[in-house]
TORGUPA-314113 format. One record per residue (C-alpha): x, y negated, z; residue in one letter. Coordinates in steps of 0.1 Angstrom, whole numbers, plus 2048, in hexadecimal, padded with zeros to 3 digits. Last residue first. Example, Ala and Ser with C-alpha at 12.3 -4.5 7.8 and 13.67 -1.06 7.14 Angstrom:
residues 2
88980B847S 87B82D84EA 
***
This chain:
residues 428
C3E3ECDA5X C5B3FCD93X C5A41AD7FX C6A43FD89X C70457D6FX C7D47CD76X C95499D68X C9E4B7D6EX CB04D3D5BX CB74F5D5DX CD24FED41X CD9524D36X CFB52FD27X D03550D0FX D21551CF9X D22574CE7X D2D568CC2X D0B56ACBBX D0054BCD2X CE3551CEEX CD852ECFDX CBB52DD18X CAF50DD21X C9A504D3FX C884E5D44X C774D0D61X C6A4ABD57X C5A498D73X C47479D6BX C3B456D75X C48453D9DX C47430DABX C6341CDB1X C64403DCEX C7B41BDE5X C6F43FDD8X C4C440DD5X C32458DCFX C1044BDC2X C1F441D9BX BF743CD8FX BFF44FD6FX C0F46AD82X C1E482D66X C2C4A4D6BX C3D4B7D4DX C494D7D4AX C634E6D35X C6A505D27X C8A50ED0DX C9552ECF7X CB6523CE0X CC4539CCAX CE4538CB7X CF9542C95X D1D547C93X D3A540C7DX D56532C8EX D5F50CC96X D52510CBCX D6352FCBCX D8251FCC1X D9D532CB0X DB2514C9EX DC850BC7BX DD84F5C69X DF94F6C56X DFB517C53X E1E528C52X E1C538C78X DFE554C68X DDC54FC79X DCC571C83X DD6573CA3X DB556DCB3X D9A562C9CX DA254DC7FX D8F52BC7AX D9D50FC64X D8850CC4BX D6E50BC61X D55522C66X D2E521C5CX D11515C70X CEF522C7FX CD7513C9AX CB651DCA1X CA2507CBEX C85514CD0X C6D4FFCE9X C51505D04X C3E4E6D0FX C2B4E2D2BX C174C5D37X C0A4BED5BX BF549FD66X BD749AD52X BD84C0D51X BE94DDD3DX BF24C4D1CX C064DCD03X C284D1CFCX C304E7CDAX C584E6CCFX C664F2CB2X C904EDCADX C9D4F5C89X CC54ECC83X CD64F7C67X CFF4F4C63X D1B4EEC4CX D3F4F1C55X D5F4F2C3CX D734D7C50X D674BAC38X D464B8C4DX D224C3C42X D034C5C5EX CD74CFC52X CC34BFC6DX C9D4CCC6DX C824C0C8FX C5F4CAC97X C484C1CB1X C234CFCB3X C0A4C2CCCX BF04CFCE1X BD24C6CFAX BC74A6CEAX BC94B6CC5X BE34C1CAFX BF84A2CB1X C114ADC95X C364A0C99X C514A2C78X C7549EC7EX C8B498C65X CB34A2C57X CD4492C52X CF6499C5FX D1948EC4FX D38495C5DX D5B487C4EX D7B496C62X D9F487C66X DC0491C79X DBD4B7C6FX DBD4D3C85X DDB4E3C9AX DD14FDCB6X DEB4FCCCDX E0A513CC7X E1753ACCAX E0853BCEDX E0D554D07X DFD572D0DX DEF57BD2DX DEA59ED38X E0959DD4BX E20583D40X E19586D1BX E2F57CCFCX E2658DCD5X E4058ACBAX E36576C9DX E2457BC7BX DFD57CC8CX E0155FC9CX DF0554CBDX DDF52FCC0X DD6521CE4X DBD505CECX DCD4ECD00X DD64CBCE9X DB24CBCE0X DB84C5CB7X DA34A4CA9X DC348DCB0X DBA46EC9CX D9D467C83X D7546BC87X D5C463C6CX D37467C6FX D1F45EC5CX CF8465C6AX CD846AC52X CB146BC62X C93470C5BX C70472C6BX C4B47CC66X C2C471C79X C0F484C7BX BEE484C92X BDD460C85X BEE463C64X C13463C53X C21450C74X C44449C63X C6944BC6DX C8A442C5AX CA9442C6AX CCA437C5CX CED442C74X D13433C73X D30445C86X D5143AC8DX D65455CA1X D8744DCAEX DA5464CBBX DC5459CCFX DE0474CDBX DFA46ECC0X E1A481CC1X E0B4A3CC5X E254B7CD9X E3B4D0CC6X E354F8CC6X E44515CB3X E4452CCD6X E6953DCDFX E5F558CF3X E8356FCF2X E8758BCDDX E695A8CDEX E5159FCFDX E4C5A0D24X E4C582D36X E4D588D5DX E6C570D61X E5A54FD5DX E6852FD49X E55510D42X E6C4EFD45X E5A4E3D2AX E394E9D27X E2C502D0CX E2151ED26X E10507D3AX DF6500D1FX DF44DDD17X DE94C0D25X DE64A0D12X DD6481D1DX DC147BD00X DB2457CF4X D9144FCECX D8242FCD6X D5E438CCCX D50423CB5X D28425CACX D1041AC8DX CE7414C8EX CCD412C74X CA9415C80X C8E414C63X C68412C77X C4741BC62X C25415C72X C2B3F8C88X C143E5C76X C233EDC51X C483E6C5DX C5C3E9C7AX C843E0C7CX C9C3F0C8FX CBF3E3C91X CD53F5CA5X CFA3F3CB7X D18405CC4X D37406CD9X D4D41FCEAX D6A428D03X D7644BD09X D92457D20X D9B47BD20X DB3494D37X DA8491D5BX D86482D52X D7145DD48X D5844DD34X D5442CD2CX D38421D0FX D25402CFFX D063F6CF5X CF73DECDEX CD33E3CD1X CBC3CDCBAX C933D0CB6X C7D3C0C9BX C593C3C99X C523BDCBFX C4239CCAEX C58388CC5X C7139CCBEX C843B7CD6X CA53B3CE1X CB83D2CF2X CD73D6D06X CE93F0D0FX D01401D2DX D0F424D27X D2742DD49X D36450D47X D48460D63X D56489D5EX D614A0D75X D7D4BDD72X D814E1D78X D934FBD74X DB34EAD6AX DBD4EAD93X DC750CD96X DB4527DA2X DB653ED80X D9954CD73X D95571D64X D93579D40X DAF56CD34X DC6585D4AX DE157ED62X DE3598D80X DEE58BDA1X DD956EDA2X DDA545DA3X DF252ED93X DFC541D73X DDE53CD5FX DE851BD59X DD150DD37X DC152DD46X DA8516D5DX D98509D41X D88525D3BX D7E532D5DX D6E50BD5CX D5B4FBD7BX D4A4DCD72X D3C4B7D7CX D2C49ED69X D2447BD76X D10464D61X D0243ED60X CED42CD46X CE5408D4CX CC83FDD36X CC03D3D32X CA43CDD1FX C983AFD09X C7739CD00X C60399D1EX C7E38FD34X C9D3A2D42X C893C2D41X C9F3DCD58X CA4403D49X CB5415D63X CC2439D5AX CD8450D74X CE6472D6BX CF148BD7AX D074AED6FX D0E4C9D7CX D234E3D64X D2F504D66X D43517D52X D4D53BD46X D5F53DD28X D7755AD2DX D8F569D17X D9356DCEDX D9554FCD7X DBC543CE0X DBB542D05X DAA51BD09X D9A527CEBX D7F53DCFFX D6D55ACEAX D60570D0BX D43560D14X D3254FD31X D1D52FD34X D0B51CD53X CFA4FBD52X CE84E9D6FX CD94C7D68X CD14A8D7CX CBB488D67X CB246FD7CX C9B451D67X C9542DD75X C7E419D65X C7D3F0D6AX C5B3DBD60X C413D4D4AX C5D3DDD28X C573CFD08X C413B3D1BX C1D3AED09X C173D7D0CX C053EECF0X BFD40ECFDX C1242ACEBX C1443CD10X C0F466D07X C2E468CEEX C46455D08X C3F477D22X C4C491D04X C65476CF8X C7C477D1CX C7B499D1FX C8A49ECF8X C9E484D01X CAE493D20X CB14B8D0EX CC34A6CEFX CDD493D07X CDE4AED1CX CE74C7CFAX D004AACF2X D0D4A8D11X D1A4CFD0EX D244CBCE9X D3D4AFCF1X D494B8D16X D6C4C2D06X D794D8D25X D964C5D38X 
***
């Protein structure tokens, strides 16, 4: 029931980031695009807190915990094209999420404790399979893939392509690329709104009475489109950059995140109070990201990565991204590479902290997500590499072992760390 959107994409980011440091040390030039299958395993352990949840209207607890594995195997079909099956299962604990009842566990109801009902956790199943054709002349690559994934209360389904095309002996590479997601809600709302709900500990001026109506459309798409440019510059720098369009359309609001007003009478059982509405955003949003990466090779032993993405959407929110990252080469076999990331952005339009928002507004939310805050990220990884593959695990031999800690400290007093692991096997 928790949107897993900026969780995956901080794996997503941590997996590729493990998965270029080892690709950057093999540029050897191969007749077949790929000699034979891979097999990556990527497991992760994330863990957050803070006290700004929107599940209880911006203020309460956001503790969480997340497991998640992954499974990659990339399969050459023939010298020219490669088949990649992509495979995840992602399972958390939410306190959070857990307050969409908060009435089903505890004597005391409070935001800032967990309830033991079943809303505090969930598990998610994705399944990302795509196919790749490579040229003759390896100067010309296209891509299909599509996307399943699966929990209690969302269903996504997803296609995409590329075209990449090479230029100047492999020297300059354009990549243009576009995406539909297709998902579709299955609302749950907090238990206070249900009907039916009635409970004789509610304490209050006049009788609780929320202003509250069920969204009649539980669909949302996203159709994105993305232009990269990249460049080796000289023999240790190469430069990229890249643009993405995004438009999404459809129920944008997360049916379960709580809005108080400041105009109305006040409902609590307990500690607890009760929700005025659901956050209500618009149906539509327009996102554009662009920015560039530039990597130095500073000599055998040491590298230097660097990567800018300035953010703009129609909501109100703009947003810098700086990440630095320096793998430095310990032995023949072991690499480490300690990495910081800066992130800032500006609120919505539509953000008011708790009971702030006034019952006459037409749109309107407190998840901090959509606030003003600033971030740091403090990360180490290290890399082992066994270029002869000794250890085996049926008939794949082991290439490389990526181990990575990220530490994450937002402003608004969110805190999470991620350990991840993650390992490629190649067939004999």
């Amino acid at each position: 029931m928790l949107q897993p959107t900026k969780l995956y994409g901080l794996l997503t980011v941590i997996f590729l980031m493990m998965v270029s440091v080892g690709q950057a040390q093999d540029n050897s030039y191969t007749k077949r695009v790929l000699e034979t299958s891979e097999l990556d395993m990527l497991f992760s352990y994330y863990s957050q807190d803070g006290n700004n949840a929107a599940v209880t209207g911006g203020e309460g607890t956001e503790e969480l915990t997340d497991v998640t594995s992954t499974i990659v195997l990339r399969t050459p079909l023939n010298a020219n094209d490669i088949l990649t099956v992509d495979v995840g299962l992602s399972a958390y604990t939410s306190a959070s999420s857990s307050n969409i009842n908060p009435l089903d566990g505890g004597l005391n109801v409070t935001p800032f404790d967990a309830s033991s009902g079943e809303s505090r956790k969930d598990m998610l199943v994705y399944f990302n399979p795509k196919y790749q054709h490579n040229s003759e002349d390896r100067n010309k690559i296209w891509s299909a893939n599509a996307y399943v994934s699966s929990e209690y209360d969302y269903f996504s389904v997803g296609i995409g392509g590329s075209y990449t095309r090479l230029f100047n002996e492999r020297n300059t590479e354009i990549t243009l690329s576009g995406n539909v997601f297709m998902d579709k809600w299955n609302a749950i709302y907090p238990i206070e709104l249900r009907d039916g709900f009635f409970d004789d500990r509610i304490t209050g001026n006049g009788t609780y009475n929320p202003m509250f109506t069920e969204f009649d459309k539980e669909t949302r798409n996203s159709y994105s489109v993305s232009l990269s440019f990249s460049q080796i510059l000289s023999r240790k720098l190469q430069g990229a950059l890249f643009v993405d369009v995004v438009s999404q359309n459809g129920l944008l609001s997360t049916p379960f995140q709580r809005i108080y007003f400041s105009d109305t009478e006040d409902f609590f059982i307990d500690d607890f109070q009760l929700a005025d509405n659901v956050e209500q955003l618009p149906d539509s949003r327009f996102k554009i990201p662009f920015g560039g990466r530039l990597n130095y090779y500073l000599n055998d032993l040491m590298a230097l990565r660097t990567y800018y993405r300035f953010y703009w959407d129609d909501w109100g929110i703009t947003s810098h991204t700086a990440n630095i990252e320096v793998p430095v080469k310990v032995s023949d076999k072991f690499l480490v590479y300690p990495t910081y990331r800066y992130y800032t952005q500006t609120a919505a339009d539509y953000f008011y902290e708790k009971g702030q928002v006034q019952s006459n507004y037409e749109f309107y939310t407190s998840d901090h997500d959509l606030s003003q805050f600033n971030a740091h990220q403090y990360g180490l990884g290290v890399q082992y590499k066994d270029i002869f593959t000794q250890a085996k695990i049926l008939s794949f031999g082991l290439k490389t072992i990526d181990l990575r800690f990220s530490q994450y400290d937002r402003s608004d007093g969110l805190n999470a760390f991620i350990v991840t692991l993650g390992t490629t096997f190649v067939g004999n």
